[in-house]
N, C-alpha and C positions, 0 to 999 in steps of 0.2 A: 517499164515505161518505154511505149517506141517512139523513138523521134523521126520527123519527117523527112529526114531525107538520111541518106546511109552511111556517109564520113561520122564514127562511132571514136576514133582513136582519141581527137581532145579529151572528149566526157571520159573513155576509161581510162585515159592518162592522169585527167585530174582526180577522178572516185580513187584511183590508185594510189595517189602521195595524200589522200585523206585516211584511207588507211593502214598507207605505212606509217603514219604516224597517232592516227587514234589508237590504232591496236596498242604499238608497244607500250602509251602512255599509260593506258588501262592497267598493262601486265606490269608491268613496273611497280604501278601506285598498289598493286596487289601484293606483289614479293617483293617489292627493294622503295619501299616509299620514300628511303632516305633521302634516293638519287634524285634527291630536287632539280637540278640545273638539267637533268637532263629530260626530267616531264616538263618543268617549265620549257624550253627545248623544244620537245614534242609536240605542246600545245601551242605554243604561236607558229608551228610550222602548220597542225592542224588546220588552224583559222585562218591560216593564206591560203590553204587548201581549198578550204570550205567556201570562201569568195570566189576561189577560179571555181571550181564548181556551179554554183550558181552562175556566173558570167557563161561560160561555156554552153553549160545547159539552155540560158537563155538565149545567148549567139546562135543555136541550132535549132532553138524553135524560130527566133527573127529570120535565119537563114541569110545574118550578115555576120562581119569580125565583131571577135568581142572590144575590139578600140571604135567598133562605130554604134555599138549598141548605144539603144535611147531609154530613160526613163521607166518608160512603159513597156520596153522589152523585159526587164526586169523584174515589172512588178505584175507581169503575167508567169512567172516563173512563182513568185511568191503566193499567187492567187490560188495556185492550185489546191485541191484541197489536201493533199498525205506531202507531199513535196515542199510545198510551198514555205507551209510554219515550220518544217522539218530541218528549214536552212536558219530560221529565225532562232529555234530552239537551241539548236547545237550549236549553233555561236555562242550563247550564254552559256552551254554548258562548259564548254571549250575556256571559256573567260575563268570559269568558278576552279580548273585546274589551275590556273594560275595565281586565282587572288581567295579564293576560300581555303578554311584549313583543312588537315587532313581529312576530317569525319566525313566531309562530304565529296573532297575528290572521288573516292571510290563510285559511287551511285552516279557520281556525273558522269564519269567516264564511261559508264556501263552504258549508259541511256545516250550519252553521243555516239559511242561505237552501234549500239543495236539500231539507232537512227540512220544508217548507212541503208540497210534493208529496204527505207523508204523509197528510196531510189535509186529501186532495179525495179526487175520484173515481179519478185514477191508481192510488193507494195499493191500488185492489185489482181493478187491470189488470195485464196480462203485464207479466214484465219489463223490456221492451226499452221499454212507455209510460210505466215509472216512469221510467224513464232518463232518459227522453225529456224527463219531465216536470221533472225536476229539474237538466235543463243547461240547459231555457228557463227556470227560478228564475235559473242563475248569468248565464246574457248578459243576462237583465232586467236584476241586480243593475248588471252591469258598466256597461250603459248609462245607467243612474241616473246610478250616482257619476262616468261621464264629463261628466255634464253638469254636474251639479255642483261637480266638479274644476274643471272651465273656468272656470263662472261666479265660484267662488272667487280664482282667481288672476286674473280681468279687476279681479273687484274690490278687491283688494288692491292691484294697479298692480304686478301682477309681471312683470320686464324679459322675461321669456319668455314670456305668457302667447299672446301670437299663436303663436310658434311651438308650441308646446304643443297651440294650437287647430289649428295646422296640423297636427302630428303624429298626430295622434286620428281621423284619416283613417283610417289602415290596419286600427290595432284595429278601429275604428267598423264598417270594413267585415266585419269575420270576427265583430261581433258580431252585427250585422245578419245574417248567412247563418246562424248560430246558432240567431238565433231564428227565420227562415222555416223551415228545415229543422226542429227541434222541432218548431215550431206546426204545421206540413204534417202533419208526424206524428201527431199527435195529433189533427187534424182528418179525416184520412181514414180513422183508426182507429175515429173515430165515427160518420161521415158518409161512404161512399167514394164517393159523386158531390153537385155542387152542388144538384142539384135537392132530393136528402134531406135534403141542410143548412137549406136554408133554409125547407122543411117544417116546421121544427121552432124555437122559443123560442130553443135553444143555439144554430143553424145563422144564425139572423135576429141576435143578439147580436153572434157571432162575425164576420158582413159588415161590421157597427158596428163591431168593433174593428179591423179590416182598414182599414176607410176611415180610422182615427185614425192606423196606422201608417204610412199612405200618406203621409199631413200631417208627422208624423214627419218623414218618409226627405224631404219635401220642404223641412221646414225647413233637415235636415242637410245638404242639398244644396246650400242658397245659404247657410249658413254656408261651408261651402268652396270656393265658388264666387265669392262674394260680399263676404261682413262680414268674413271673416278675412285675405285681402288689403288689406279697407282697413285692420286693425288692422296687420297687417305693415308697411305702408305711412305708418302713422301719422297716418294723416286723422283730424280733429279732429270728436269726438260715435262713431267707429267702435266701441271699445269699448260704450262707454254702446247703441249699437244690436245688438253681439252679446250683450248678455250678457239684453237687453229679449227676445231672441228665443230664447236658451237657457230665459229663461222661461217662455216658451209651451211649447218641445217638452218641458221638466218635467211642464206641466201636463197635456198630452196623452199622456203617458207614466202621470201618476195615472191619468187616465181610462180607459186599455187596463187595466192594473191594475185597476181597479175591477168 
């Protein structure tokens, strides 16, 4: 979606804390649905999100502050046709984390996070890049709340949490090919060879976020190779070092995100 005029930082500041917080609520209600307080948590930060979004988004088509927007700035944001119910949608969906039971958190979360997709630039690509775009929302999602999940149950001192961290292997891995295969998608949909990519702003960003998921997959990689044996193992500080280090691949996880 291009807006008219080029001050871009409000919109990706607010898309930004809509998906720091849809993703991890997703990946949570996935592998730790226990941790209630902390998806309810996630989702009314969500839906303060999802309001600045909409205000910003409309403040940048009015081309005034969002404290002086009118009425109908707003409800020309709402009119659009993929955009517009897409802010009306995922507020309900966002709600039903909160007040519905489990069976249906999961499918809400899925379809608020893949609802992100609607606006960007996918939103008014072929079908098959909306697609695209919105199953790399749900393995984002999924690899948040895995990491979190983890980090949750090291630090709780949950009698399972090595194995747990051991298990997270298999998923980990059909997340990860998830998101190569999307993101490939969508990179050669825009770029179909490296030289054109990185001619360009997106193509030279996108290198940048490649090297972070590199860092990623190498954290992930001596987590299961590494920390999680010694937590299986029960060497003494192993914990306290997996969970030091699930905080880095969080943080590097915001940053691909960003």
């Amino acid at each position: 979606m291009n807006l008219p005029f080029a001050d871009v930082a409000p919109l990706a500041a607010a898309r930004l804390a809509l998906l720091a917080s849809l993703a991890p609520a997703f990946g949570l209600i996935l592998f730790r649905p226990a941790a209630r307080r902390w998806i309810v948590a996630l989702a009314l930060a969500a839906l303060a999100a999802n309001l600045a979004l909409l205000l910003v988004m409309a403040a940048s088509y009015a081309e005034r502050p969002p404290w002086a927007l009118r009425t109908d700035d707003v409800m020309l944001v709402l009119a659009m046709p993929l955009a517009g119910p897409a802010f009306a949608a995922r507020a309900g969906l966002i709600l039903m984390l909160v007040m519905a039971g489990r069976r249906w958190q999961l499918p809400a979360a899925a379809l608020a996070l893949a609802s992100l997709a609607l606006a960007g630039h996918a939103a008014a690509a072929a079908p098959w890049r909306l697609a695209a775009a919105m199953l790399h929302l749900v393995a984002a999602g999924a690899w948040a709340g895995g990491i979190i999940a983890l980090w949750l149950g090291l630090r709780h001192g949950d009698a399972d949490a090595g194995a747990r961290a051991a298990a997270f292997a298999r998923p980990g891995l059909a997340i990860v090919m998830m998101l190569i295969v999307t993101g490939g998608a969508a990179a050669v949909a825009l770029a179909p060879s490296p030289a054109a990519a990185l001619g360009t702003a997106w193509g030279r960003l996108l290198a940048a976020k490649l090297l972070l998921v590199l860092a990623m997959l190498a954290l992930a990689w001596r987590h299961r190779d590494r920390l999680v044996p010694m937590v299986l193992a029960g060497r003494a500080g192993a914990p306290r070092r997996l969970m030091a280090s699930l905080q880095g691949e969080g943080g590097l996880w915001l940053a691909v995100a960003g």
